[in-house]
N, C-alpha and C positions, 0 to 999 in steps of 0.2 A: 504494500500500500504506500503512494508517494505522500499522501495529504498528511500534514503532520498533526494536523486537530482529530485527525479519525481513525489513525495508525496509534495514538494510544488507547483507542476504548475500543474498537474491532480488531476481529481477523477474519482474512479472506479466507473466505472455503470454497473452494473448488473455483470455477471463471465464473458465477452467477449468485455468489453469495455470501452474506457477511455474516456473523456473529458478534451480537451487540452485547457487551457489558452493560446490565442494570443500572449501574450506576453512570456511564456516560451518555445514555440515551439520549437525554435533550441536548446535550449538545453536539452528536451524533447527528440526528434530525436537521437539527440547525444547518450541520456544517454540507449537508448533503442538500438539504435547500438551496442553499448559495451555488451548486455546482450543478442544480438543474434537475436534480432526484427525489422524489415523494415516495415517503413510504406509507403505509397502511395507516388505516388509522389506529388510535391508541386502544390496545386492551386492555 
């Protein structure tokens, strides 16, 4: 992962998927907002 605000709260899994740490969710969200990605809504 190059993005340095989402490389410490994910990892990539496999080419189509991330794995989000609880705790850096929002700002996860955030930083993937800015780069043009929505994810689902909140469970």
């Amino acid at each position: 992962m190059k993005d340095r605000t989402l490389r410490a709260h994910c990892t990539r899994i496999g080419d189509r998927h991330l794995l989000i740490a609880v705790a850096g969710e929002a700002k996860v969200r955030a930083a993937l907002r800015k780069l043009g990605y929505a994810l689902g809504a909140d469970t």
